[in-house]
C-alpha positions as CSV (number, residue, x, y, z in Angstrom):
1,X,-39.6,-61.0,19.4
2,X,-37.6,-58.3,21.5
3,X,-38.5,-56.0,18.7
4,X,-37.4,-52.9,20.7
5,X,-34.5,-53.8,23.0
6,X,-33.0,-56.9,21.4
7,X,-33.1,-60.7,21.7
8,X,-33.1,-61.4,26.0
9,X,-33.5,-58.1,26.9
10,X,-37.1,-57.5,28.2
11,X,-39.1,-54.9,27.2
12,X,-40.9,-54.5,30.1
13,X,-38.9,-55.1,33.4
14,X,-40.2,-56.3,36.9
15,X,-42.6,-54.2,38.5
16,X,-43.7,-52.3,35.2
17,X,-47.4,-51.5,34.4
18,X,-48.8,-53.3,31.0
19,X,-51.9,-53.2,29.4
20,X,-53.0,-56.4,27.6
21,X,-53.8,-55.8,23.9
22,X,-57.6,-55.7,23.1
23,X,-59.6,-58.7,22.3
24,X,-59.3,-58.1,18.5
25,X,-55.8,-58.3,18.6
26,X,-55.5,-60.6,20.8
27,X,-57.7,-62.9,19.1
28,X,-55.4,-62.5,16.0
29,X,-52.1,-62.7,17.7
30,X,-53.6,-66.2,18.6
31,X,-54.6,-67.1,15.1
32,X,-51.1,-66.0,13.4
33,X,-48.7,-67.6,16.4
34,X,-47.7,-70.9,15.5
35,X,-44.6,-71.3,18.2
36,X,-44.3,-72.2,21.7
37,X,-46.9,-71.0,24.4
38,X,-50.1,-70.2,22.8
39,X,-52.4,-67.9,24.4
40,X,-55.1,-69.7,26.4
41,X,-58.8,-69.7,26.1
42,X,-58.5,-68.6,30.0
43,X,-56.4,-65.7,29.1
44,X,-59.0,-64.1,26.2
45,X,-60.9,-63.0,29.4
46,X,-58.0,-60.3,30.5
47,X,-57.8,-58.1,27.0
48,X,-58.1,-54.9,27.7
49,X,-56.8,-54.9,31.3
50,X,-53.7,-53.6,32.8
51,X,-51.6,-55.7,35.0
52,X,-48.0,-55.9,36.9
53,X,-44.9,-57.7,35.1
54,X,-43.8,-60.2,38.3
55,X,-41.4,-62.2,36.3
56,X,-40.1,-62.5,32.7
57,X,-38.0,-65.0,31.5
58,X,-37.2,-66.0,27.7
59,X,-37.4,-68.8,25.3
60,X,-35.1,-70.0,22.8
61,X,-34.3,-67.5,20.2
62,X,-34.6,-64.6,23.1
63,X,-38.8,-64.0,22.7
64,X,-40.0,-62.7,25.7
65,X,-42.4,-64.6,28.4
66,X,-44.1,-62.3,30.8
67,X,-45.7,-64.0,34.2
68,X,-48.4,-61.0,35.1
69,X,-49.2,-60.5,39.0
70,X,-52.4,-62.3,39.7
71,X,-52.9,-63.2,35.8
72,X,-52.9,-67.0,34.5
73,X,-50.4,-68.2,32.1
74,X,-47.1,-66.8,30.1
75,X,-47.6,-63.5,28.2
76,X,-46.3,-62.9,25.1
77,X,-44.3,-59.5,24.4
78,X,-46.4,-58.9,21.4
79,X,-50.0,-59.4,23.6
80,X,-49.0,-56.2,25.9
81,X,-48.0,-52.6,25.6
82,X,-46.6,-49.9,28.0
83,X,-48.9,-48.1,29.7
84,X,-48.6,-44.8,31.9
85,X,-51.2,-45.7,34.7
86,X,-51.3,-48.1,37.2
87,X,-51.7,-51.9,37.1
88,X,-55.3,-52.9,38.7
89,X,-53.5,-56.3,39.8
């Protein structure tokens, strides 16, 4: 990942408000990812919503784990996008 900024250089720092991507494209970022943390069944049910980045850390190869505030699991950089409002978490 780090499409934007470059291998271990988050997108999306600390404190920054991120909408999750829809359920269709979340559904088919699920499908086509074939590498470490997989998106949970228990996530699907947060596409769509906006949350809080509260830590981000990276894997081998520099793609980008997001921990969202009050959201289960590790969030790829490829399942959000910035967003101008303000996180409901």
């Amino acid at each position: 990942m780090g499409h934007t900024r470059g291998p271990y250089r988050e997108e999306f720092p600390v404190g920054t408000a991120v909408r999750i991507i829809d359920a269709e494209e979340l559904n088919a970022f699920a499908k086509s990812w074939r590498y470490h943390h997989p998106v949970t069944e228990e996530q699907f049910q947060f596409a769509g919503k906006l949350g809080s980045v509260e830590a981000v850390s990276f894997y081998h190869g520099g793609d980008e784990l997001y921990k969202l505030r009050g959201l289960p699991g590790l969030w790829h950089e490829g399942c959000l996008r910035a967003t101008v409002e303000t996180a409901e978490i």
